[in-house]
N, C-alpha and C positions, 0 to 999 in steps of 0.2 A: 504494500500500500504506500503511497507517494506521498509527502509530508501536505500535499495540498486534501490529500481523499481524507486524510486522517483529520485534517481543519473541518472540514465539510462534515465527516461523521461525526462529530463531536456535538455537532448542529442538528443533525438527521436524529440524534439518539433522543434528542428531548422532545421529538413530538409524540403523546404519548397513544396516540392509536395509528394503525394502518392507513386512516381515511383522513387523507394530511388536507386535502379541501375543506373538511369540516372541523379541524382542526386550526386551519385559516381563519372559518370565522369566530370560532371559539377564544381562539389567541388573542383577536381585535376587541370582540366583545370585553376580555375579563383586561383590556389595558386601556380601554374606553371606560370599565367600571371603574378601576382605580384610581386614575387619573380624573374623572368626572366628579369623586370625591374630596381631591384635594383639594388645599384655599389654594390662593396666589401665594400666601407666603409661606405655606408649607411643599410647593414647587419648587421654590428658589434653593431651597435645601439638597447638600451635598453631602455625604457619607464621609466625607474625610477630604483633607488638602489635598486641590489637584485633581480632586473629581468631577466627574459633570454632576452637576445639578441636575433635579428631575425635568425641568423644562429640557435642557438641553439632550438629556436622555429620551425625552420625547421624539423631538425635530430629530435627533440622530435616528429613530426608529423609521423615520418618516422618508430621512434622505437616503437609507441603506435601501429603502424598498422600490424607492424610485432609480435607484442604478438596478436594483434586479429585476424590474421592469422593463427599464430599458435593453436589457440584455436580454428576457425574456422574447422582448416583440421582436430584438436582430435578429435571433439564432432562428426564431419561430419562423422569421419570412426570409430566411434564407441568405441571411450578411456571412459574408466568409471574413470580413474583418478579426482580429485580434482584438477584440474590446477591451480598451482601457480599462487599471485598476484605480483604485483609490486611496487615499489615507483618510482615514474616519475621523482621526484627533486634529487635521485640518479644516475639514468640514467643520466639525464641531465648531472649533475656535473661529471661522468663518461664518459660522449661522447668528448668530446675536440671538441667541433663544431668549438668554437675559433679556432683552428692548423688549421681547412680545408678550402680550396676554397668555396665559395659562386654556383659554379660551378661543384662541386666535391658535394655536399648535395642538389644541385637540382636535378642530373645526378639520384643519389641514389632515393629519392622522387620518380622520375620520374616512376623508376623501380621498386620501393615497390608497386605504385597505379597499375602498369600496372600487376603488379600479382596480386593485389588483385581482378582487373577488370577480368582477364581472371579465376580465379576462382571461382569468384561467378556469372560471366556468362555463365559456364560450368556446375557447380555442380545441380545434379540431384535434380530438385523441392521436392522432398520429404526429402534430406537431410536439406533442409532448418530449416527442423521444426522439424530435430535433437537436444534432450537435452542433454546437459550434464551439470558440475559444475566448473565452474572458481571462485576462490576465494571465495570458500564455499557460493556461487548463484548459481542457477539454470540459464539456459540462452538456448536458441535456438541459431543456428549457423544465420540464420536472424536477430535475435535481434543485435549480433555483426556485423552481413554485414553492419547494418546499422548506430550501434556506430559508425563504422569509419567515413559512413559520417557524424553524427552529430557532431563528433568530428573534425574533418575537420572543419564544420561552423561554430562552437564556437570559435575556433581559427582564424578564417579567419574576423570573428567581432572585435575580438579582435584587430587584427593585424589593420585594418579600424576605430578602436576608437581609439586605443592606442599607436599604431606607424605609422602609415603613416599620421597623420593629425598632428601629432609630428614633423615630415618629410615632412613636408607642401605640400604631396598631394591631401587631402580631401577638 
């Protein structure tokens, strides 16, 4: 296994059923509920120096889905390109989720999930198992339908070990 398949399984292992589409909207749902409960200023709130804040843990949720979006739609309609990788801790430091509403980055959330939902429960079962190359990997558009949501549940652990029991919800 290649140090990238073993990145990837690390993400594939946290979606906890077979039916990773329903698992999609599952993941949204319970980060739309947590997030829908918190104030503004229990957002702004970081687990420790150096971390992101939960706004910005948001918009990061938001901007990882929109790169595997767009990698989804290439590889689906047939780009032989090498799709560009990212650095997240740029983005992050790039996005100002601090300046926005807690409101204003759910709103967003809301509507990256719901495009992501209406496209991979639209698109033709055999593009699923569409390849192409992200970040000099091989990847099927599946394999990324379903990073989001394992990427989703890593973060949503996260958020459950490391900030809300912080935030003496847990």
């Amino acid at each position: 296994m290649t140090d990238f398949q073993k990145y990837i399984q690390r993400y594939l292992d946290l979606i906890p059923s077979k039916d990773w589409l329903a698992e999609l909207n599952k993941s949204g749902e319970k980060t739309i509920g947590i997030y829908s409960n918190l104030t503004e200023e229990q957002s702004k709130f970081a687990y420790a120096e150096g971390k992101w804040t939960l706004k910005a843990l948001l918009l990061h949720l938001s901007d990882c889905e929109r790169v595997f979006q767009y990698r989804m739609v290439a590889i689906a309609r047939g780009d032989k390109n090498n799709l560009p990788g990212f650095d997240e801790n740029e983005y992050a430091d790039k996005s100002y989720a601090h300046e926005r509403s807690l409101e204003s980055l759910l709103d967003e959330y809301k509507l990256v999930r719901k495009s992501s939902q209406i496209f991979l429960e639209t698109i033709h079962p055999t593009a699923l198992q569409s390849k192409g190359i992200a970040n000099n990997n091989e990847i099927t558009v599946e394999t990324i339908g379903k990073l989001i949501v394992g990427h989703n549940y890593h973060h949503l652990n996260i958020i459950e070990e490391r900030y809300l029991s912080k935030l003496g919800w847990m």
